[in-house]
N, C-alpha and C positions, 0 to 999 in steps of 0.2 A: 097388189096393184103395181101397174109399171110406173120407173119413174117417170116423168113428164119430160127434163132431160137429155134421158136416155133415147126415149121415143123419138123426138125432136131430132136427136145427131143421126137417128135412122132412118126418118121422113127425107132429111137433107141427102146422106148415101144415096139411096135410091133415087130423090132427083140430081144428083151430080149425074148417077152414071146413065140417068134416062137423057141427060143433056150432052155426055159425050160423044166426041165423035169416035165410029168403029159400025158394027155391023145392028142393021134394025133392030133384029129380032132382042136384043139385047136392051136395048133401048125400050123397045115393047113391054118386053118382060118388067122395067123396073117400072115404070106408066102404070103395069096392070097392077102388081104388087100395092102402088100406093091408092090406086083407085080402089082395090078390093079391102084395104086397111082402113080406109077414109071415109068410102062412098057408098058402100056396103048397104041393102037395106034389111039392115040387125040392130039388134043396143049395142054390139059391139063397138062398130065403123061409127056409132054416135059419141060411144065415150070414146073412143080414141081421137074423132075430131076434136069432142069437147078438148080434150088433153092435152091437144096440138096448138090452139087456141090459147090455153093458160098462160103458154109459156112465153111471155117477154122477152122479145128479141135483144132486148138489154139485158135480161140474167142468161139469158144462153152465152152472150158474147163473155161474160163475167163468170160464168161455169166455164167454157171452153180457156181463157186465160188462166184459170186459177189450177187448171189440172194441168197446161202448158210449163207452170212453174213452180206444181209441187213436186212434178215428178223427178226422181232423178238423172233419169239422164233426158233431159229437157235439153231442146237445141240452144235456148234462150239462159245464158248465165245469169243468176239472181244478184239483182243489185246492190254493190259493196256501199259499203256506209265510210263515208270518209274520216277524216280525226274529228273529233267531239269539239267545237267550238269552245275557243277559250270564257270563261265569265268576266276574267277582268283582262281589261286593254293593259297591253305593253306600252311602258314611257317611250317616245319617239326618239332615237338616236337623232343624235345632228352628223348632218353630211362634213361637217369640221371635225375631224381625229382632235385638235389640237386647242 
């Protein structure tokens, strides 16, 4: 079975490029593809809506980050951890050397 995911970043491709601007026929093409994957009357077109449906646009967004910065060469540099907080406070110097 496919992942649900996976499905979902490919639903999005083809309406990106059905929404671009360039030549119809192209646009068509990506319309019919997802009408014929979605709309279909098979169990297919039903479990792939079903599957389309599962997926929480909150863990897509949380899928699509989490590969954004496992990968390695990720545009996005991984967040440096700065120095470890001290446990104990420093005595305060006095602004008087003397």
């Amino acid at each position: 079975m496919q992942n649900p995911f996976h499905f979902r970043a490919r639903m999005d491709n083809l309406w990106r490029r059905a929404n671009q601007p360039g030549p119809a026929y192209k646009q068509l093409n990506a319309l019919n593809a997802m009408v014929h994957e979605l709309f279909a009357p098979n169990d297919r077109a039903r479990r792939n809506y079903a599957m389309l449906l599962a997926t929480d646009p909150f863990d897509v967004a949380r899928h699509k980050l989490r590969d954004l910065y496992d990968r390695e060469d990720s545009p996005v540099p991984a967040p440096e951890r700065g120095p470890a907080p001290l446990s104990e406070e420093q005595p305060e110097e006095d602004d008087d050397p003397l």
